[in-house]
C-alpha positions in Angstrom: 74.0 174.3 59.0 73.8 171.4 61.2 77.2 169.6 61.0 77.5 166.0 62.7 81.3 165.3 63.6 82.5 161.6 63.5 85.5 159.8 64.1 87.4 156.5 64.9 87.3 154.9 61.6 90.5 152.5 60.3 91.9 149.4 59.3 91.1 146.5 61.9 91.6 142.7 61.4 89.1 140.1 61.3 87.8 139.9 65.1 89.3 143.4 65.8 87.4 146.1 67.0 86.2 149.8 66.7 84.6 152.4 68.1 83.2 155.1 66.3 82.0 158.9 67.9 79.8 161.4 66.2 79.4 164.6 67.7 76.2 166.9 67.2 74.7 170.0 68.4 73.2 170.0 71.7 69.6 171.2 70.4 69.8 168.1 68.0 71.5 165.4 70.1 68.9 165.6 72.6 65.9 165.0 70.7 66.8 163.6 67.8 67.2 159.9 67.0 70.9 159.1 66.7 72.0 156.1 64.2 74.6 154.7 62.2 74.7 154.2 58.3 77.2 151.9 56.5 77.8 152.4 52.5 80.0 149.3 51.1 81.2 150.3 47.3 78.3 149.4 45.0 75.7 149.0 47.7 73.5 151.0 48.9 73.1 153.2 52.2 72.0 150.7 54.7 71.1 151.3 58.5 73.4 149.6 61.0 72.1 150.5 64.7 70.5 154.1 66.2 69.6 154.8 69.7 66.2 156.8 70.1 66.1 160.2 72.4 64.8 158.2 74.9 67.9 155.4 74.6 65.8 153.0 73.3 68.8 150.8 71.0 67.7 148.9 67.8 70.0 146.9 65.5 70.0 145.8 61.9 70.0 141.9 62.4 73.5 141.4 60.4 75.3 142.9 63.8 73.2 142.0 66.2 75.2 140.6 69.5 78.4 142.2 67.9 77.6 146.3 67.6 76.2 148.3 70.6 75.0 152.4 69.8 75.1 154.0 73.1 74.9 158.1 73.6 76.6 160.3 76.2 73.5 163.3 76.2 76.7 165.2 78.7 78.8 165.4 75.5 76.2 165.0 72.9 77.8 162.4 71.4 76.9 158.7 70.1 78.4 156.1 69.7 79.3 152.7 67.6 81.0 149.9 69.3 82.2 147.2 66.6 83.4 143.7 67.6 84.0 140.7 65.9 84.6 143.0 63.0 84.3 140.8 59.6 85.7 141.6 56.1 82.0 142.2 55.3 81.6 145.1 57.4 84.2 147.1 55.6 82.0 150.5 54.5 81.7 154.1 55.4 80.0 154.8 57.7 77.9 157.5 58.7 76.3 159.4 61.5 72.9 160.4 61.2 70.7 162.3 63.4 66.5 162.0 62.3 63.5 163.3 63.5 60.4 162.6 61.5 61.2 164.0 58.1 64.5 165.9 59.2 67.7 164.0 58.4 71.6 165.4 59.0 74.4 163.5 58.1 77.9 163.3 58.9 80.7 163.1 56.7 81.1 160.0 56.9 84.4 157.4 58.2 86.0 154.3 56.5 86.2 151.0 58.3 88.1 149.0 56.5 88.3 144.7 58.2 91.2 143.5 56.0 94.4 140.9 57.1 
C-alpha cells in the first residue's frame, strides 16, 4: 500500500503563512505527478497546485502569485508554500501523487485561516 505522509497543517491568521510536506515512496515520487488538493466543508475536492516529474509547476488560478509546489526528488518530498493565507483557504488538504489513471492520496491536513 502506497501511503503519502503529510504534514504542517494549523491555525494561521489572515496574511499568515504555511508550509505543507508530503512524503512518498521513492519509486512513486520520482515519476509521479505530485499535487495538492484542498476540501472546504460542503465543497467539493478541488486541485490547488501539482508539480510534474519533470518540475513543471501549475496553479489553480484562485492562488496564483500566493502558493508555490516545489519537490525535493533527494527526500522525495513536495511541497506547499501558502502566503497571504485568506479565511477562504481554510480546508484539508491533501497530497496526491497521479500518473495516468493511478491516484494515492494522503491523509489529509487542516489549514484553518481564522483571527
Amino acid at each position: 500500500q502506497v501511503q503519502l505522509v503529510e504534514s504542517g497543517g494549523g491555525l494561521v491568521q489572515p496574511g499568515g503563512s504555511l508550509k505543507l510536506s508530503c512524503a512518498a515512496p521513492g519509486s512513486i515520487f520520482r515519476i509521479y505527478t505530485m499535487g495538492w488538493y484542498r476540501q472546504a466543508p460542503g465543497e467539493q475536492r478541488e486541485l490547488v497546485g501539482a508539480i510534474t516529474s519533470g518540475g513543471r509547476p501549475y496553479y489553480e488560478d484562485s492562488v496564483k502569485g500566493r502558493f508555490t509546489v516545489a519537490r525535493d526528488n533527494a527526500k522525495n518530498t513536495v511541497f506547499l508554500e501558502m502566503n497571504s493565507l485568506k479565511p477562504e483557504d481554510t480546508a484539508v488538504y491533501y497530497c496526491n501523487a497521479a500518473k495516468g489513471v493511478t491516484a494515492y492520496w494522503g491523509q489529509g491536513t487542516q489549514v484553518t485561516v481564522s483571527s
